[in-house]
C-alpha positions as CSV (number, residue, x, y, z in Angstrom):
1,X,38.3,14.6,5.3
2,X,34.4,14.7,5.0
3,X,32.0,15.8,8.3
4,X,30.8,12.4,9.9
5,X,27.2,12.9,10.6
6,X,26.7,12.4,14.0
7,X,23.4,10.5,15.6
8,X,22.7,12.7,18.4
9,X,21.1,11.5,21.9
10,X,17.2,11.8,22.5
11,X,15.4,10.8,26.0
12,X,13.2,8.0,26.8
13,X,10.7,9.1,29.5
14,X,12.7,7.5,31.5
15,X,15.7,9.7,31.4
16,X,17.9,7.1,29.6
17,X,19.7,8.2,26.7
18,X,18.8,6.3,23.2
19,X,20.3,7.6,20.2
20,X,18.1,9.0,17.6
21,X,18.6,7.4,13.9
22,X,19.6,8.7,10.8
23,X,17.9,8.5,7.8
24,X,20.9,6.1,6.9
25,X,20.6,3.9,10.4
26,X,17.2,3.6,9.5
27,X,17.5,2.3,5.9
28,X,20.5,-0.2,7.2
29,X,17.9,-1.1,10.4
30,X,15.2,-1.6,8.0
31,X,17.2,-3.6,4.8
32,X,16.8,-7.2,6.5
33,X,12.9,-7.3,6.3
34,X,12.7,-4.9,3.2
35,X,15.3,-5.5,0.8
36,X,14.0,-2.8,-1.5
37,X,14.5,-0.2,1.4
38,X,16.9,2.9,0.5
39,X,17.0,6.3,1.3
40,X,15.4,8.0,-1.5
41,X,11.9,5.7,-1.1
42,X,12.1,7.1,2.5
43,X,12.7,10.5,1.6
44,X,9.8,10.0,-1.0
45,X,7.7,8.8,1.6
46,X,8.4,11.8,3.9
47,X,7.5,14.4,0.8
48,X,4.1,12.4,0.6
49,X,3.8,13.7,4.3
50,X,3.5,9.9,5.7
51,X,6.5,10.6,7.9
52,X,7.7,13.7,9.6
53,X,11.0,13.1,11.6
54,X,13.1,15.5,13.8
55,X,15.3,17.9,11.7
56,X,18.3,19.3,13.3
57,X,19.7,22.8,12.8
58,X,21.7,21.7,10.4
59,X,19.0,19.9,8.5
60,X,19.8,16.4,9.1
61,X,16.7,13.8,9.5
62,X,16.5,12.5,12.9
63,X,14.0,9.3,13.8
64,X,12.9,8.3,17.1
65,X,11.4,5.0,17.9
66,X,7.8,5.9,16.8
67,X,9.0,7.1,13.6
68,X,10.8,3.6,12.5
69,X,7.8,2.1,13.9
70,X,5.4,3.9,11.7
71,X,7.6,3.4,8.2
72,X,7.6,0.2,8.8
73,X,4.0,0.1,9.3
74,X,3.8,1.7,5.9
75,X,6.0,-0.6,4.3
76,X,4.6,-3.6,5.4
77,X,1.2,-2.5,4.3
78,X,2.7,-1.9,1.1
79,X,4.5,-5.0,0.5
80,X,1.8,-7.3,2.1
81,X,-1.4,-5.4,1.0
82,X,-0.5,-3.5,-1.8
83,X,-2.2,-0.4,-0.3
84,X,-2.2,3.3,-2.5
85,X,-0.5,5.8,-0.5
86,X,-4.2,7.4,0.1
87,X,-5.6,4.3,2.0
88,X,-1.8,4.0,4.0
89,X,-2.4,8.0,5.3
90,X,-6.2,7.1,6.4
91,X,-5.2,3.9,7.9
92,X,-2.5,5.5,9.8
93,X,-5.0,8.3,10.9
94,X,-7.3,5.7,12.1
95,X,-4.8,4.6,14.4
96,X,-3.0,1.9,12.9
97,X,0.5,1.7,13.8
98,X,3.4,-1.1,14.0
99,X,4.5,-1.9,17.8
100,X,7.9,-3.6,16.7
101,X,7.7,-7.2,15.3
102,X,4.2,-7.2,14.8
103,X,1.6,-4.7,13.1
104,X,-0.9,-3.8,15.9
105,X,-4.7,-1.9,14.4
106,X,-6.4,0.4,16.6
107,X,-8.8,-1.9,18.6
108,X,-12.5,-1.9,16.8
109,X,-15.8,-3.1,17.5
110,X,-15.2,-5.2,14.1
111,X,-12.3,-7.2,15.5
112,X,-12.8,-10.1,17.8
113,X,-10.4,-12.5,19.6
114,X,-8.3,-14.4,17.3
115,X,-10.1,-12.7,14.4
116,X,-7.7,-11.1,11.6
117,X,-8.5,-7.1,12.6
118,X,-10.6,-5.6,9.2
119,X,-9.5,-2.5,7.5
120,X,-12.2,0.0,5.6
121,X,-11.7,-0.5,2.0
122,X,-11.4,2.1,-0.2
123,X,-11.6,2.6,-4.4
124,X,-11.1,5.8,-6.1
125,X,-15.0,6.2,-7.3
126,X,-14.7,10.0,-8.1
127,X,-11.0,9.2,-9.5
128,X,-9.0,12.5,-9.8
129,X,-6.0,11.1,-8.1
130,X,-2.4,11.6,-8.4
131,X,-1.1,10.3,-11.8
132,X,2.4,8.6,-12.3
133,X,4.6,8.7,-15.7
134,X,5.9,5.7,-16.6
135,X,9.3,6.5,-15.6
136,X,8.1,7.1,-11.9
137,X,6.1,3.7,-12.1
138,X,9.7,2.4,-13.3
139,X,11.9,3.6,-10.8
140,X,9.6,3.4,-7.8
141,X,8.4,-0.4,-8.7
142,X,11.7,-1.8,-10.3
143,X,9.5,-3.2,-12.7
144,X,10.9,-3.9,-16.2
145,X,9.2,-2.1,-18.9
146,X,8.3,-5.1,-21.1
147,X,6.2,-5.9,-18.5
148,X,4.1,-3.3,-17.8
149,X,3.5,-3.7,-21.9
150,X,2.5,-7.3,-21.6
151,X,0.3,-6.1,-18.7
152,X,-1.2,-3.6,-20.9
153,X,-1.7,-6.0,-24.0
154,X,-3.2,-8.2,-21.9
155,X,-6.1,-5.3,-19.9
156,X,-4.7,-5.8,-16.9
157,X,-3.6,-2.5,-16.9
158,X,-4.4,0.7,-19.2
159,X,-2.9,3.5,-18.1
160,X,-4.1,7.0,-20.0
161,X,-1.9,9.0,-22.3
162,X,-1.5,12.9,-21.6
163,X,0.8,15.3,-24.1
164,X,2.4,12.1,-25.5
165,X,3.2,10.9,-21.8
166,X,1.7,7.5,-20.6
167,X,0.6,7.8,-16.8
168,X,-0.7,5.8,-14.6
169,X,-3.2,5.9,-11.4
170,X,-2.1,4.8,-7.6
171,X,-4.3,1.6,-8.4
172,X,-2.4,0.9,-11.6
173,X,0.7,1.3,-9.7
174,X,-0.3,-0.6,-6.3
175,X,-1.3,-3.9,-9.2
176,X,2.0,-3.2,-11.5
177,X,4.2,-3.3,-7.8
178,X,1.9,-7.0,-7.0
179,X,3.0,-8.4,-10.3
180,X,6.5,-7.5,-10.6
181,X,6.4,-9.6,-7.3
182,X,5.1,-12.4,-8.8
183,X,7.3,-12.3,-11.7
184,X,9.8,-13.5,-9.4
185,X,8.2,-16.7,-9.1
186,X,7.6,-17.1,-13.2
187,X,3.9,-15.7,-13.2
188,X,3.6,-12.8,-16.7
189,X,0.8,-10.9,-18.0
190,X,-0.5,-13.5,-19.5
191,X,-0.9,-16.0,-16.4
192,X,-2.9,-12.8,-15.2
193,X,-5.9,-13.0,-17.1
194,X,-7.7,-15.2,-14.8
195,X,-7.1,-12.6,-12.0
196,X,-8.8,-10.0,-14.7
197,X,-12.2,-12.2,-15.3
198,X,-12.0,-13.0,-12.1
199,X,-12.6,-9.1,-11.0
200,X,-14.5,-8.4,-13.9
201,X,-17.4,-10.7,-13.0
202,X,-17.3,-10.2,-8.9
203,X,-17.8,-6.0,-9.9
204,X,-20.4,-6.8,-12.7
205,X,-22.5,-8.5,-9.8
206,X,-21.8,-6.2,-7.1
207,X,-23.0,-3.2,-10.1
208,X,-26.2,-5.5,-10.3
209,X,-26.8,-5.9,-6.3
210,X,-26.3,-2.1,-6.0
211,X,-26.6,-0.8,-8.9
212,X,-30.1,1.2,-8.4
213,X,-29.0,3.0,-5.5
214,X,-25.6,3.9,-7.4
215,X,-27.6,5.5,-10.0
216,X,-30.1,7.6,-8.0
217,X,-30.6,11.1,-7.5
218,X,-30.7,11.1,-3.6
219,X,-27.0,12.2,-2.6
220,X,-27.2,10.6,0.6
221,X,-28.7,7.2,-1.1
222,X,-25.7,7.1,-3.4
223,X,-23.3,7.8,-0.8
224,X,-24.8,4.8,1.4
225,X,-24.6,2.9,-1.9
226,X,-20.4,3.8,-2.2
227,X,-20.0,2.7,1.6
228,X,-22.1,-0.6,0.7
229,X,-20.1,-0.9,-2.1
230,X,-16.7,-1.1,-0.3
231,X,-17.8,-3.4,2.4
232,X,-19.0,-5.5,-0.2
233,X,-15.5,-5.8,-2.1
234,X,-14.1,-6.4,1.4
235,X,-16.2,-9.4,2.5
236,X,-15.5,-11.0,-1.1
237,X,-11.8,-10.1,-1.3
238,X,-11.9,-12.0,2.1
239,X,-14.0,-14.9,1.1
240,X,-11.7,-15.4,-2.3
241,X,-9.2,-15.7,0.6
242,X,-10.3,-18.2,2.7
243,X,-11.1,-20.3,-0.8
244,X,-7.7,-20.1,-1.2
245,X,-6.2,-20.8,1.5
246,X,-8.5,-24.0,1.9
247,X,-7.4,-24.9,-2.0
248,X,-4.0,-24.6,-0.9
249,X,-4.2,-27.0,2.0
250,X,-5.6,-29.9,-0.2
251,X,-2.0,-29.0,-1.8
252,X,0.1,-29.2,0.7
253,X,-1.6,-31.9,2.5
């Protein structure tokens, strides 16, 4: 008969014994609020050094409290914000980190009472980031590969072709993940091109309000220029949310 892994006993600071999970506790703990959950994505998130959980001598995975409490952190920001792996790790670093039912930021100077906590933007303006075949998109998005070639017809996505092998970017990835959620709900590639004018002409007019001190020769200026460049995308991404939201009430209302 087959070895039952055992979840062996860790302390609390307080001397009371709380078992320690298994990888396996953790996907079944974890399955109610994110369906999607399973072992490999959490072993996948460990080898992209997001997690690092007790081993035991004999190998096994073993989580404590903090360590649930930081995936689901990172799932949440996936699912909710659609956040690269890249900005999850330098979120997390800043201090961001899921307290149980809710996720709590790090407290900031640019938070207030009441006030949804703001997180630093970030966009791959150098690029050279990790690229993803199609088959990894695939598997690691469940999205349906007739999709991702509507999305393509349609410019939302382009992907680049290497050695007869079509890859794609984090950002690629992060937008084919969004839309295989809104597929659920009837919306294709097509439905999507508003979403693609719509980003098209907010980055033509942030290029025009910034686009001198992208282009010059000081180092420093440009840099200054990147960081104006983020904060800028923040404060619209927010605004197109607010006009939403306040669209949506007329809705509902």
């Amino acid at each position: 008969m087959a070895a039952v892994e055992e979840e062996p006993l860790i302390a609390t600071t307080d001397e009371r014994p709380v078992k320690a999970m298994t990888i396996g506790a953790v996907c079944k703990a974890l399955a109610q609020e994110f369906p999607d959950i399973s072992i490999s994505k959490i072993r996948y998130l460990e080898d992209q050094k997001l997690l690092e959980p007790r081993r035991t001598p004999g190998g096994y995975r073993l989580y404590a409290h903090t360590d649930v409490a930081r995936l689901r952190t990172i799932l949440r920001m996936q699912r909710d914000e659609f956040l690269p792996l890249r900005v999850i790790r330098q979120e997390l670093a800043s201090g961001r980190l899921d307290s149980g039912d809710a996720t709590v930021p790090a407290p900031s100077a640019e938070t207030g009472d009441g006030a949804r906590p703001r997180r630093r933007p970030s966009m791959s303006v150098t690029g050279g980031g990790a690229l993803y075949s199609l088959e990894d998109v695939l598997e690691d998005t469940r999205a349906e590969a007739s999709m991702i070639a509507e999305l393509e017809e349609y410019g939302v996505i382009k992907g680049e072709q290497r050695a007869g092998t079509k890859y794609f970017d984090e950002t690629e990835r992060e937008i084919i993940r969004a839309v295989t959620e809104l597929a659920r709900y009837g919306v294709g590639g097509r439905n999507l091109r508003v979403f693609r004018s719509s980003a098209d002409r907010e980055a033509n007019l942030l290029q025009q309000i910034l686009a001198p001190a992208l282009r010059s020769r000081n180092v420093e200026r440009r840099k200054e220029a990147v960081e104006a460049l983020e904060n800028l995308a923040a404060v619209t991404t927010h605004l197109k949310h607010l006009l939403l939201i306040r669209d949506l009430r007329k809705i509902v209302g």
